[in-house]
N, CA, C and O atoms as a MOPAC input file, in Angstrom:
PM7 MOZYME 1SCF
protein

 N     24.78400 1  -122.16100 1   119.92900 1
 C     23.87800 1  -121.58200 1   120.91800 1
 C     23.13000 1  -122.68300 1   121.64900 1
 O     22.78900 1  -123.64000 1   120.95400 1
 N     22.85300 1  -122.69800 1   122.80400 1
 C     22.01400 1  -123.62300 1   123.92900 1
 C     20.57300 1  -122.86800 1   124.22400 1
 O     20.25700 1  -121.99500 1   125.03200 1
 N     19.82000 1  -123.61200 1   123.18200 1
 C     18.36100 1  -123.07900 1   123.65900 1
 C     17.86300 1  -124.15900 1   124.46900 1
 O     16.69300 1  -124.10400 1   124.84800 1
 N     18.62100 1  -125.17100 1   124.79700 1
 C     17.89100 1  -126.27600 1   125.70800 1
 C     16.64900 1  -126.85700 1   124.55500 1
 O     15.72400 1  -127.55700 1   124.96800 1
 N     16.75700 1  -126.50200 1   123.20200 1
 C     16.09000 1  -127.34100 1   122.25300 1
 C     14.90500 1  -127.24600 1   122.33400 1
 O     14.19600 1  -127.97400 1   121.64000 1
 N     14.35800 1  -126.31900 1   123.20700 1
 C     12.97600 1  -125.81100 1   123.40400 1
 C     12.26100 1  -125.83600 1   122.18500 1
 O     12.91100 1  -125.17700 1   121.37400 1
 N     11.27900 1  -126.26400 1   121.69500 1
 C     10.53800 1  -125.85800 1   120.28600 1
 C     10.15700 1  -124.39200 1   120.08700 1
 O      9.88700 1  -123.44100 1   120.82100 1
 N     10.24500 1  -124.60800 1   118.85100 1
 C      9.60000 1  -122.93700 1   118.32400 1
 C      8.75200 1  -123.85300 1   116.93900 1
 O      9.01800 1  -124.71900 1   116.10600 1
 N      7.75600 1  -123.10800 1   117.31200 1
 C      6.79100 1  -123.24700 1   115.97200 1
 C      6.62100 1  -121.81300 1   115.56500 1
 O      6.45100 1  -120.75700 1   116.17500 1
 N      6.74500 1  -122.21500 1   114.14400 1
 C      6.39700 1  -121.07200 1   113.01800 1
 C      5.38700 1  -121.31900 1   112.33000 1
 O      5.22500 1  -122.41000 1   111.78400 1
 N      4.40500 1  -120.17100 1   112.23900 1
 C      3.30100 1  -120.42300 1   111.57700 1
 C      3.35100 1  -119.44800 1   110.32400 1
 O      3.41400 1  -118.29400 1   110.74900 1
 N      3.34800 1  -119.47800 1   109.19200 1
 C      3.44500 1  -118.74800 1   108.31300 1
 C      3.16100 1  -118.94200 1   106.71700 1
 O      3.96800 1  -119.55100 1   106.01500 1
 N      1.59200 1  -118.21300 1   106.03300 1
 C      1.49100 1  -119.31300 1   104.77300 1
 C      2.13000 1  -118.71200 1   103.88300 1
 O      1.56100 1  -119.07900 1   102.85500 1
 N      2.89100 1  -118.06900 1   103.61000 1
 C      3.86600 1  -118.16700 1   102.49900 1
 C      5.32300 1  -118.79400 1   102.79900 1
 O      6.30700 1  -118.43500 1   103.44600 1
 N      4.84900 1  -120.29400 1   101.73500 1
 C      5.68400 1  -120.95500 1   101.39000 1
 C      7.29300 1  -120.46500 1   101.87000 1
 O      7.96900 1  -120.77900 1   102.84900 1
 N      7.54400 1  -119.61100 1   100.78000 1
 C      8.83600 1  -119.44400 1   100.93300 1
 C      9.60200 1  -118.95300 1   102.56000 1
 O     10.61300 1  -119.47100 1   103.03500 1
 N      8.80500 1  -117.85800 1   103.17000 1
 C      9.46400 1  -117.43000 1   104.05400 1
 C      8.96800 1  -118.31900 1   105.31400 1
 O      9.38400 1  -117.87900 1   106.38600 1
 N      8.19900 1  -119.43100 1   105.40100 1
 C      8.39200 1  -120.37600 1   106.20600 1
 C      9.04600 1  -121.10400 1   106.23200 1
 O      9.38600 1  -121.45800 1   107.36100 1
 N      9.71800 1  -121.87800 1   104.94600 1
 C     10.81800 1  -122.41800 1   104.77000 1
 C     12.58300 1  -121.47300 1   104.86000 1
 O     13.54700 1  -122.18900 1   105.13100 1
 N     12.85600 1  -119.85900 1   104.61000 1
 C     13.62300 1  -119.81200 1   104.73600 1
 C     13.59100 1  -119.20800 1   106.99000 1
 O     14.54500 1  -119.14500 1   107.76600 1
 N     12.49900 1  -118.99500 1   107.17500 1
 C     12.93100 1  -119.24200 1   108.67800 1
 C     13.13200 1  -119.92200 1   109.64800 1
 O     13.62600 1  -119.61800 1   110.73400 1
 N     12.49600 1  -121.49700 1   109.01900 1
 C     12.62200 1  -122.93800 1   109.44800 1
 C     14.06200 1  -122.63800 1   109.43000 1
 O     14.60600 1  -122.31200 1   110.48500 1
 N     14.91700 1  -122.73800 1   108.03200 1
 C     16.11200 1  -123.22800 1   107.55000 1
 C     17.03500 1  -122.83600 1   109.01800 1
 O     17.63000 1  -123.55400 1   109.82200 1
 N     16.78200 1  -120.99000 1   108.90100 1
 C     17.54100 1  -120.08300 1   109.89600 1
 C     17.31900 1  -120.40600 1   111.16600 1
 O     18.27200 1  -120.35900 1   111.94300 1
 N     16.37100 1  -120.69300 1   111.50900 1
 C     15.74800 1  -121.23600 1   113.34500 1
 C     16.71600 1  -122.21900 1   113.77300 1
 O     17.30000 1  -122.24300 1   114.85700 1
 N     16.86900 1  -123.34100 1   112.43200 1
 C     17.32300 1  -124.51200 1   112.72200 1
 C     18.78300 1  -124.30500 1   112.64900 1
 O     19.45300 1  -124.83800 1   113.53400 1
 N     19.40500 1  -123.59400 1   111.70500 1
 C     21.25900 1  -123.32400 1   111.89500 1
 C     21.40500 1  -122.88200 1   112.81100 1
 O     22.58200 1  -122.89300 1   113.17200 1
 N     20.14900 1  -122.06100 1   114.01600 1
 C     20.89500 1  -121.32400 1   115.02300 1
 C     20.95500 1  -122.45800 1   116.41500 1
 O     21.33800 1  -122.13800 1   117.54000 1
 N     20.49600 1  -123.76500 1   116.02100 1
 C     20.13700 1  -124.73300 1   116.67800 1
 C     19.11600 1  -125.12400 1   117.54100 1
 O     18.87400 1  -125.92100 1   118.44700 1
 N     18.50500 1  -124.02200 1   116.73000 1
 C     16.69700 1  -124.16400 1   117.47000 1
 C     16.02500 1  -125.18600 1   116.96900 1
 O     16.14400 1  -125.23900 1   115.74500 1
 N     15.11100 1  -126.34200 1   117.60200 1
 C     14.53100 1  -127.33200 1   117.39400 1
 C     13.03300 1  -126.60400 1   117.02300 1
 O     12.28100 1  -126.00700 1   117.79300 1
 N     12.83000 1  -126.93700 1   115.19100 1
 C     11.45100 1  -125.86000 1   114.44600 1
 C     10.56300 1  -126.60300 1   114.08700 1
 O     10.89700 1  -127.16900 1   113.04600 1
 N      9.26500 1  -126.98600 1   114.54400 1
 C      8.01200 1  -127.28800 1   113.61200 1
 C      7.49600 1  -126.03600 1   112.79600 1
 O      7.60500 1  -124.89100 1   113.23400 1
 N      6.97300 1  -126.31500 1   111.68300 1
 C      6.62500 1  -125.23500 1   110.69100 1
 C      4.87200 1  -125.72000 1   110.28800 1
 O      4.56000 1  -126.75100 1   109.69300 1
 N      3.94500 1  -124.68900 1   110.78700 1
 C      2.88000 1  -124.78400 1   110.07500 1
 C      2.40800 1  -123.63900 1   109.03100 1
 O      2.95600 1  -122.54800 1   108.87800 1
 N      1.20900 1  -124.15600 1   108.31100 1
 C      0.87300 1  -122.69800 1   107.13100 1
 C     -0.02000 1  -122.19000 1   107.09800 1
 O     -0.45900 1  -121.41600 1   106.24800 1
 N     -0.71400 1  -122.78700 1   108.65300 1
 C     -1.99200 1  -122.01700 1   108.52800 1
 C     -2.20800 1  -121.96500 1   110.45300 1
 O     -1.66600 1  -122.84600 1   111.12100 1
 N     -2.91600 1  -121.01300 1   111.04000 1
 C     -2.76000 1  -121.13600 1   112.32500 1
 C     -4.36200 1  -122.33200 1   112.41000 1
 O     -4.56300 1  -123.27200 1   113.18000 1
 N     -4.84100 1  -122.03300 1   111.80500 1
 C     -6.05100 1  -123.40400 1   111.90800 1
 C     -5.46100 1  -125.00100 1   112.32600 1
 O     -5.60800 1  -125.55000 1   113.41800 1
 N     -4.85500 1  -125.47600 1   111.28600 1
 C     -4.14700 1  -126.70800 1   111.47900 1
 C     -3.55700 1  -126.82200 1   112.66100 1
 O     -3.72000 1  -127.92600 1   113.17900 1
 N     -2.64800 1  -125.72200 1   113.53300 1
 C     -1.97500 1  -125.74500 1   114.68000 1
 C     -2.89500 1  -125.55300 1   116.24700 1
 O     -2.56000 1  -125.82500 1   117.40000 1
 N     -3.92800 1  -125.07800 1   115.78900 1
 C     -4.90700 1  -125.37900 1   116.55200 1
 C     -5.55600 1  -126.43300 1   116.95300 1
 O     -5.71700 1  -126.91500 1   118.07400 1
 N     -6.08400 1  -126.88700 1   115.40400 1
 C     -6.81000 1  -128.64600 1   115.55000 1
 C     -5.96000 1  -129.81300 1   116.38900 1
 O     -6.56200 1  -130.77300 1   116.86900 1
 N     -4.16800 1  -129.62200 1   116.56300 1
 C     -3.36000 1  -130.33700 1   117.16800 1
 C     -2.07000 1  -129.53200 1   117.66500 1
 O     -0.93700 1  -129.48900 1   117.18500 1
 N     -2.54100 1  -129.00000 1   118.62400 1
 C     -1.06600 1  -127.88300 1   119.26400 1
 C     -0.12000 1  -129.31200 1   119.71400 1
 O     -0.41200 1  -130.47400 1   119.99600 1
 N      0.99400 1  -128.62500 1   119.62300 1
 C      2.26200 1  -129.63400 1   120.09800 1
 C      2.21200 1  -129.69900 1   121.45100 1
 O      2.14500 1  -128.67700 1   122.13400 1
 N      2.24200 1  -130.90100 1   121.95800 1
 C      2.38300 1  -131.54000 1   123.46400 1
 C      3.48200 1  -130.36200 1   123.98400 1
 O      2.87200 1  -129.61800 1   124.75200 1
 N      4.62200 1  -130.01500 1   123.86100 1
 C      5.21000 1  -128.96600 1   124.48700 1
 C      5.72700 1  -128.21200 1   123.39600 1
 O      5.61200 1  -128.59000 1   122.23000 1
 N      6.36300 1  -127.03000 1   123.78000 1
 C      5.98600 1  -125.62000 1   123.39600 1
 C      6.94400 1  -125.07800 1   123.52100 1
 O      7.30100 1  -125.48200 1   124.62700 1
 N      8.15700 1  -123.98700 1   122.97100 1
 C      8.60200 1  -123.15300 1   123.77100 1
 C      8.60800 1  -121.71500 1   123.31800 1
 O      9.28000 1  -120.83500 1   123.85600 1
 N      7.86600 1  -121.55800 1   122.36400 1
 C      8.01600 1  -120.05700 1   121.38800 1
 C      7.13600 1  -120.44600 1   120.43000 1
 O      6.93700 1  -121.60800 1   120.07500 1
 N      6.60500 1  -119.45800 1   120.01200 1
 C      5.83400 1  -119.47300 1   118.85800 1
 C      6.10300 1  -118.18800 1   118.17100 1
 O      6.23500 1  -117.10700 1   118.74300 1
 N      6.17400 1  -118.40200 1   116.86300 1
 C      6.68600 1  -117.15400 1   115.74000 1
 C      5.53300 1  -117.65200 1   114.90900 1
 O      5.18200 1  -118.81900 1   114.73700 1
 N      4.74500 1  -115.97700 1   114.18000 1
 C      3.58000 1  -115.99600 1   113.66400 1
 C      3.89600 1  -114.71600 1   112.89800 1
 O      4.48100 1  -113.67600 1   113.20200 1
 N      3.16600 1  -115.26500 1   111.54900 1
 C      2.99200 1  -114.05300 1   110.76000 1
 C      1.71900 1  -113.42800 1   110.96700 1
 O      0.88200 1  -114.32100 1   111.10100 1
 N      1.27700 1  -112.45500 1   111.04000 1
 C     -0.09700 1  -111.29500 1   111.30500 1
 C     -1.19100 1  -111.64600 1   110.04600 1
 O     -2.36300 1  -111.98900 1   110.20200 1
 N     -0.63300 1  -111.50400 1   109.03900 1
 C     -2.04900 1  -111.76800 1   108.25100 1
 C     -1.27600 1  -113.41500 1   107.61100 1
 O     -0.14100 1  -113.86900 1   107.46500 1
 N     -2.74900 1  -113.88400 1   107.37200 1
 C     -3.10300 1  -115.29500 1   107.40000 1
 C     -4.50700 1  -115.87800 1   106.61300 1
 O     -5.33600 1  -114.98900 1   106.42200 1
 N     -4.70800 1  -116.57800 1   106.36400 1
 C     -6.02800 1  -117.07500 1   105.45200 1
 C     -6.43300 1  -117.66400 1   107.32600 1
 O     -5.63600 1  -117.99300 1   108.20400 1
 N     -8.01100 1  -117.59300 1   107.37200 1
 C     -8.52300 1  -117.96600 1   108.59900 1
 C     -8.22700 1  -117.11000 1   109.45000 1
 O     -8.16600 1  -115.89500 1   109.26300 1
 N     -7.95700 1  -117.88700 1   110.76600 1
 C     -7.22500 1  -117.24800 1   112.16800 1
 C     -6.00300 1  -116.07400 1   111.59200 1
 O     -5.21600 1  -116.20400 1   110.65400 1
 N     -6.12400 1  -115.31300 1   112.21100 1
 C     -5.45200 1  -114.22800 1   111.78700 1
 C     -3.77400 1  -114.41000 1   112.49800 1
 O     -3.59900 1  -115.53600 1   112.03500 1
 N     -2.70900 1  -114.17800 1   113.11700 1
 C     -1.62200 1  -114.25300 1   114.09300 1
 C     -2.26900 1  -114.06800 1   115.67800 1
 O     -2.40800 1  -114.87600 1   116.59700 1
 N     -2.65600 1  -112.34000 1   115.52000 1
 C     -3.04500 1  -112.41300 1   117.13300 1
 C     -3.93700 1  -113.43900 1   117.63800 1
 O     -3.93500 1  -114.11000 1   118.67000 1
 N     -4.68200 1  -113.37600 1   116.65400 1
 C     -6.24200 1  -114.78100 1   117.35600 1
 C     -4.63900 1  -115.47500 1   117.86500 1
 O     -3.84900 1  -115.36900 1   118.80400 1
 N     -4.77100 1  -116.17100 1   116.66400 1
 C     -4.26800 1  -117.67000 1   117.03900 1
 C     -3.24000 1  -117.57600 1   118.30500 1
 O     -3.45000 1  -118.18000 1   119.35700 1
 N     -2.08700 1  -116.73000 1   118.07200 1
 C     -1.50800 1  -116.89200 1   119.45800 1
 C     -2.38100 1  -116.16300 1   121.00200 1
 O     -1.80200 1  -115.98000 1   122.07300 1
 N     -3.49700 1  -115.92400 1   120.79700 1
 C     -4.38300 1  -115.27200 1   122.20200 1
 C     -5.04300 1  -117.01900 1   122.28500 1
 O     -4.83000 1  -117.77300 1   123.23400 1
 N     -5.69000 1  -117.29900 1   121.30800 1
 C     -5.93600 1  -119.08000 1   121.64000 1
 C     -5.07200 1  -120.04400 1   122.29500 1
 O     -5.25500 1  -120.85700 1   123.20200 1
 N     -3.98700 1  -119.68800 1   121.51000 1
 C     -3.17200 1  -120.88900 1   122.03700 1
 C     -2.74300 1  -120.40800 1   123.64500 1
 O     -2.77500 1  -121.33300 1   124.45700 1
 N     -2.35800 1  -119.09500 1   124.16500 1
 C     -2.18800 1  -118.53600 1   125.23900 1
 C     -3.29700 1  -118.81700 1   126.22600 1
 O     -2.94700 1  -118.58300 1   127.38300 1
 N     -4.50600 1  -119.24200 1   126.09900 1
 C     -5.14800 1  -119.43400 1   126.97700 1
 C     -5.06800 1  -120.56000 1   128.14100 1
 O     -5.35400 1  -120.64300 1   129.33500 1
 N     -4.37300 1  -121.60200 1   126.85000 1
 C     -3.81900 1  -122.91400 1   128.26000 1
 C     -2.83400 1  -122.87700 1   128.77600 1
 O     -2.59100 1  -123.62000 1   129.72700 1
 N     -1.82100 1  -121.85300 1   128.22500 1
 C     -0.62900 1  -121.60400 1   128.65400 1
 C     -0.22600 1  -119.93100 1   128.67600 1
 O     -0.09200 1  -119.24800 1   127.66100 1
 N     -0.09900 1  -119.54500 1   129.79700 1
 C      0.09400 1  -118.04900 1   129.74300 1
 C      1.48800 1  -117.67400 1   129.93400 1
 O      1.85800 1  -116.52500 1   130.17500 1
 N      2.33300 1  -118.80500 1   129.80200 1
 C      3.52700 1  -118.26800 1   129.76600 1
 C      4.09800 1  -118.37500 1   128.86100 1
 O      5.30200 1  -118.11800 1   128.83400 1
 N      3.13700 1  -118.96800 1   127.36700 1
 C      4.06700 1  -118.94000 1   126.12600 1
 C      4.54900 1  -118.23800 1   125.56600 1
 O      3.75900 1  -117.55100 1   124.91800 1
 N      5.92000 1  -117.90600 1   125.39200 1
 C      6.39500 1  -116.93400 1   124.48700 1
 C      6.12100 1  -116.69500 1   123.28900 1
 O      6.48700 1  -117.46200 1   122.39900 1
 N      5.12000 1  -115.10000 1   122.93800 1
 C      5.32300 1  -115.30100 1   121.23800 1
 C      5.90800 1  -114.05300 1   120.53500 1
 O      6.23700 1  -112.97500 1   121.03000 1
 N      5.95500 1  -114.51200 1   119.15600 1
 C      6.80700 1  -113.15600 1   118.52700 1
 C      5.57500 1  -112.74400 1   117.17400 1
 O      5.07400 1  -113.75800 1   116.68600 1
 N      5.31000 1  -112.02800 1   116.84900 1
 C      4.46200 1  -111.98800 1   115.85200 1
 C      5.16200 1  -110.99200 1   114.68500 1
 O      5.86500 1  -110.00000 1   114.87400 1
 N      4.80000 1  -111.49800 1   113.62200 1
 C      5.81700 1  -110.71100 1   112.09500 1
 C      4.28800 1  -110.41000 1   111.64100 1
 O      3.20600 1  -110.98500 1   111.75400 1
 N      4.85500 1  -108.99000 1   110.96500 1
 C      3.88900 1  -108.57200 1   110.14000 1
 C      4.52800 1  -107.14500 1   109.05300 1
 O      5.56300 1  -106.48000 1   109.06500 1
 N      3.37700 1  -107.15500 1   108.25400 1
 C      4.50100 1  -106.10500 1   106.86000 1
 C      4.41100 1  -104.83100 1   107.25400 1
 O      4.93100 1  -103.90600 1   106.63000 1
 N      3.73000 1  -104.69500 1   108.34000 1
 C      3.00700 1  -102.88100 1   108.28600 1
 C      2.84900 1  -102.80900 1   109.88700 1
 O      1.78600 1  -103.16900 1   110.39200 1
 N      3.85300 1  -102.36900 1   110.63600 1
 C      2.89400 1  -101.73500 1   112.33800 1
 C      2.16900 1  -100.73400 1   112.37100 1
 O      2.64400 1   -99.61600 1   112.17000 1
 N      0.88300 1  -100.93200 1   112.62900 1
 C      0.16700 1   -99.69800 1   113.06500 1
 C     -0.18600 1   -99.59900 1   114.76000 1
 O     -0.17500 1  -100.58100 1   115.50300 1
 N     -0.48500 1   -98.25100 1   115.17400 1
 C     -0.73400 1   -98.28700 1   116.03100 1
 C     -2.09100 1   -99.42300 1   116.55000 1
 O     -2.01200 1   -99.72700 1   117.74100 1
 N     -3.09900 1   -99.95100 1   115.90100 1
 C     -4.41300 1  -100.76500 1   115.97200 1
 C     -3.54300 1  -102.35200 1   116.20700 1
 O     -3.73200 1  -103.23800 1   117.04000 1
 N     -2.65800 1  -102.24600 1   115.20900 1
 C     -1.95400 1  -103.70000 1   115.57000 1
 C     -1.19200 1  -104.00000 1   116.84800 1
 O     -1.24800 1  -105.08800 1   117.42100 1
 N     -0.42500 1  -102.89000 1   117.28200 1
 C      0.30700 1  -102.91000 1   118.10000 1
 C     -0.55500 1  -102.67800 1   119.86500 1
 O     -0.26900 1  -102.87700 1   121.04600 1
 N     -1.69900 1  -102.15300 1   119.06000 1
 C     -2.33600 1  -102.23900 1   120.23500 1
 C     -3.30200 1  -104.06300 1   120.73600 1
 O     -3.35600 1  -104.60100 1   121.84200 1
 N     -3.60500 1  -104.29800 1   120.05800 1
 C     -4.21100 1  -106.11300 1   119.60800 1
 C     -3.06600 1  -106.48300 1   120.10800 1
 O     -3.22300 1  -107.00200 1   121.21300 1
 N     -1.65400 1  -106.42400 1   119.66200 1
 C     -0.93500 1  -106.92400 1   120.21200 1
 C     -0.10900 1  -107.51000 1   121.71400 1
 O      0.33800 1  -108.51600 1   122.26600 1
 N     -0.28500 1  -106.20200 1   121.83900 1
 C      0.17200 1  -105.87500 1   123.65000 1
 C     -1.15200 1  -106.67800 1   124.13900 1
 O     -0.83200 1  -107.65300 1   124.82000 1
 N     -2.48900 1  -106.53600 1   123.98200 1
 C     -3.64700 1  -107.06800 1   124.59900 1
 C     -3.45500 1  -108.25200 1   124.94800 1
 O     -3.87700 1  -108.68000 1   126.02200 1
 N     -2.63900 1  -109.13200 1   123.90900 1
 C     -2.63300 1  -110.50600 1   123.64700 1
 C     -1.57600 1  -110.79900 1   124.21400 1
 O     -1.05700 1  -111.79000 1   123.70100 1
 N     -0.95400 1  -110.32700 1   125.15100 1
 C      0.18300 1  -110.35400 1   125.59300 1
 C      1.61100 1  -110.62600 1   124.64700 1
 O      2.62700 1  -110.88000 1   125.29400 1
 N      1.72400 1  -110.58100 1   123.08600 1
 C      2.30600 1  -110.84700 1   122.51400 1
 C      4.13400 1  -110.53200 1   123.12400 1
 O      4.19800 1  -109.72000 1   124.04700 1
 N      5.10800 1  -110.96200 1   122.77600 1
 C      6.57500 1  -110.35900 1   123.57800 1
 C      6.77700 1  -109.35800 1   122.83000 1
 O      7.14300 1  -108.30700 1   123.35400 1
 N      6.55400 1  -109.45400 1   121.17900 1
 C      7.60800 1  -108.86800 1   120.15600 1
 C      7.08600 1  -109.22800 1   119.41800 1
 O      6.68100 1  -110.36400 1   119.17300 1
 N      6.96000 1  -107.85300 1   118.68000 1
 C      6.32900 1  -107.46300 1   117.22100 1
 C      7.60400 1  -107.10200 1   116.13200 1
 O      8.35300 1  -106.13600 1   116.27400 1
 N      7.64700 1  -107.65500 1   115.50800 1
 C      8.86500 1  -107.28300 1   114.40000 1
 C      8.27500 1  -107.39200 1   112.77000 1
 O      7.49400 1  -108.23700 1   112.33300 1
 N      8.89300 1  -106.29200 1   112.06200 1
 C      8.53700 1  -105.77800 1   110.62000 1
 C      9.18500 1  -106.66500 1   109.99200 1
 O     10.21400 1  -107.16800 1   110.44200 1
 N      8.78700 1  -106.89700 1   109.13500 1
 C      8.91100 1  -107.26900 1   107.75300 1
 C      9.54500 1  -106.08200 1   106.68100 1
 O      8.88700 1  -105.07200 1   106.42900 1
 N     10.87200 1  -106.31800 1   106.09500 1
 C     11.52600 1  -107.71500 1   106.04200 1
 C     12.54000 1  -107.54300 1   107.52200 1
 O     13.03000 1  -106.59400 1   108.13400 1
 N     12.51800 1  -109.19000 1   107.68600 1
 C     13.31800 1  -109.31600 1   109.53300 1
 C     14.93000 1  -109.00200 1   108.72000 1
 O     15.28300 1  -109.42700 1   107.62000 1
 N     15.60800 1  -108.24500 1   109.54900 1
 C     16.87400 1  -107.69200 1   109.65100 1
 C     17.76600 1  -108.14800 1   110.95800 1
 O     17.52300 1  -108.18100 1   112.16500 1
 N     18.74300 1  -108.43700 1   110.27300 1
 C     19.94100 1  -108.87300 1   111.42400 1
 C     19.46300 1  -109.81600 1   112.26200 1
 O     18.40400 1  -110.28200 1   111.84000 1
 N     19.87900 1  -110.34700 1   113.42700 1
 C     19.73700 1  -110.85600 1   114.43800 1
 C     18.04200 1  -110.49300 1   115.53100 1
 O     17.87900 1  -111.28600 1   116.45900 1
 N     17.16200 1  -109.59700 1   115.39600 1
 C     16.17500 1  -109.34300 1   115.99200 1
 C     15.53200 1  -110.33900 1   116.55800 1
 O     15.38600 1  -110.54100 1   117.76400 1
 N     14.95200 1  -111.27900 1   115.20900 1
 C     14.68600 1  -112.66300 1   116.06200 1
 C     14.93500 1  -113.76500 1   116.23600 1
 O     14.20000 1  -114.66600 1   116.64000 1
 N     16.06400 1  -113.78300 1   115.92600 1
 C     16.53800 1  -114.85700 1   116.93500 1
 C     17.38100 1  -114.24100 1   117.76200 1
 O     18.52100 1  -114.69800 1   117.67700 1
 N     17.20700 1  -113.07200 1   118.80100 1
 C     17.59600 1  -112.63300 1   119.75400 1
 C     16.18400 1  -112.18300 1   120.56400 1
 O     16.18000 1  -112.01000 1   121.78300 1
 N     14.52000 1  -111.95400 1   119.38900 1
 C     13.97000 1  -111.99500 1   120.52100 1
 C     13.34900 1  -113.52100 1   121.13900 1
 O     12.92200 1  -113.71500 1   122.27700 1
 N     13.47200 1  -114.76800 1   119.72000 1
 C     13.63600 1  -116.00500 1   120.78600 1
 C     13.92800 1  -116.13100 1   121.80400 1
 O     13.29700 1  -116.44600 1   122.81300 1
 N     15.69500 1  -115.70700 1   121.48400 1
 C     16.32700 1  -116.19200 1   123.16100 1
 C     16.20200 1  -115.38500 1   124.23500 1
 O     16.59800 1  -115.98700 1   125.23200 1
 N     15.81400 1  -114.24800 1   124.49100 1
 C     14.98400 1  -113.63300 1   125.36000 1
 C     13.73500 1  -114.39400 1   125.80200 1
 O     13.48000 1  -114.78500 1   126.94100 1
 N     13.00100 1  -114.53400 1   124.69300 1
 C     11.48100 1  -114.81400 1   125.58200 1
 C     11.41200 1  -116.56700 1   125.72000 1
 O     10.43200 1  -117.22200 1   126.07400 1
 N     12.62700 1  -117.02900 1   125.36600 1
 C     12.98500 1  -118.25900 1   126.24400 1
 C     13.56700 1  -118.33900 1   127.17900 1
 O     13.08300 1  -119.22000 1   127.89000 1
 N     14.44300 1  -117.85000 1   127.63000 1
 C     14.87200 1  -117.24100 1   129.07300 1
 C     13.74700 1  -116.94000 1   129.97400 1
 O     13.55400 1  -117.30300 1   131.13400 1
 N     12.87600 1  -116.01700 1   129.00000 1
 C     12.27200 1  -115.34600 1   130.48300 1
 C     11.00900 1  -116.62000 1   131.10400 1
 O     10.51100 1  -116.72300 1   132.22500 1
 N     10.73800 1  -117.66800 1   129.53500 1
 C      9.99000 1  -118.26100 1   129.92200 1
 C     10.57000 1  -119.65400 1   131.23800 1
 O      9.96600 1  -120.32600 1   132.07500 1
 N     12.01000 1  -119.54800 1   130.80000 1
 C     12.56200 1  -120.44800 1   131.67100 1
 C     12.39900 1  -120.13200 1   133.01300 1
 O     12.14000 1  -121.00500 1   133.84100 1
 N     12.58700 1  -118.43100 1   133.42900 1
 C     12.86300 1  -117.95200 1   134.42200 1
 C     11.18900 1  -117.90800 1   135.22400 1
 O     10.81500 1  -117.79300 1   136.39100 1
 N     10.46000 1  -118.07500 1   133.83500 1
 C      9.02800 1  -118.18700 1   134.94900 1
 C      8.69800 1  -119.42500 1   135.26500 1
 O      7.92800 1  -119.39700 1   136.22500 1
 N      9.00000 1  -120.88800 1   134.77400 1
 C      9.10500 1  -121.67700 1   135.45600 1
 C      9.87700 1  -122.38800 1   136.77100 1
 O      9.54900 1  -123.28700 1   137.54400 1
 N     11.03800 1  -121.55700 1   136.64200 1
 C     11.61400 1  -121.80900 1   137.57500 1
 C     11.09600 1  -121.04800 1   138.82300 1
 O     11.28000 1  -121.62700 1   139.89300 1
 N     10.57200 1  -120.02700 1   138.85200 1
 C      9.73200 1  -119.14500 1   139.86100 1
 C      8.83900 1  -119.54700 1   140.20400 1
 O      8.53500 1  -119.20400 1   141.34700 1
 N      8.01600 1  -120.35600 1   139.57700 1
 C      6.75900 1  -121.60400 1   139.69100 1
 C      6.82200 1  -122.38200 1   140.30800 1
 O      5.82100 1  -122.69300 1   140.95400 1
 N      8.03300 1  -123.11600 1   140.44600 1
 C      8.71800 1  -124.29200 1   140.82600 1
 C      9.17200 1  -124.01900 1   142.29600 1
 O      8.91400 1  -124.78600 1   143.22300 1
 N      9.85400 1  -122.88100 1   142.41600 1
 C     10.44000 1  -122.33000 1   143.49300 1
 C      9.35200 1  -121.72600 1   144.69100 1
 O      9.67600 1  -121.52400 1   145.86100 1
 N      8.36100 1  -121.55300 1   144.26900 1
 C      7.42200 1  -121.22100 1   144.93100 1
 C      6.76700 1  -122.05800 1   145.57300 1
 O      6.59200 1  -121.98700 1   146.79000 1
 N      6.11800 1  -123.37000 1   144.49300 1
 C      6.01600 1  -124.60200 1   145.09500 1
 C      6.52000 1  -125.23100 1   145.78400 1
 O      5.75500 1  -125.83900 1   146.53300 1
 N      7.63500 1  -125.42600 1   145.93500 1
 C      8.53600 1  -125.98400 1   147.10200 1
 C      8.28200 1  -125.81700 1   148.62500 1
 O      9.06700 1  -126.30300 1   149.43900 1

């Protein structure tokens, strides 16, 4: 697959399933930083960006905070947020935060890393509209 190597950061503090979605991000040839707390990724966001995958509950910053923070310098970042339980209260926080894609726990099949490559596309397609405009 050609993601153009865009980064995806995963934020997620259990151990294990940050390491087995690093593992999976990276066989699909996605280029993955992995953090375990959205605090730490705050104190030093990565110079560029292309997705962010977040788990919902968290010690500190919760998922939505953190990706509505990090969205503030950049409003075209793509994010995906995981969590064990949708409720309507989450899903509503969610959409607020402009989140792309909310997906349950446990992740099944292909979902995300198909809604990656969607909301890398579309983020491609809004730079290039940026660009094109400028001209």
């Amino acid at each position: 697959m050609d993601h153009n190597r865009e980064l995806v950061v995963v934020v997620d503090d259990d151990d294990a399933v940050r390491r087995a979605l690093t593992f999976s991000l990276r066989l699909e040839g996605l280029l993955v930083e992995a953090h375990e707390n959205g605090d730490g990724l705050l104190a030093s966001p990565p110079s560029t960006l292309g997705c962010l995958v977040v788990d919902y509950r968290m010690p500190g910053v919760d998922g939505v905070t953190l990706i509505a923070r990090l969205r503030e310098s950049d409003r075209t970042l793509p994010a995906i947020l995981i969590a064990s339980t949708l409720d309507p209260a989450l899903m509503a926080r969610a959409a607020a935060a402009g989140i792309d894609l909310v997906l349950e726990k446990p992740l099944e099949d292909t979902g995300l890393i198909d809604g990656i490559t969607a909301a890398l596309a579309r983020r491609r397609e809004a730079f290039g509209t940026v660009l094109r405009e400028g001209a």
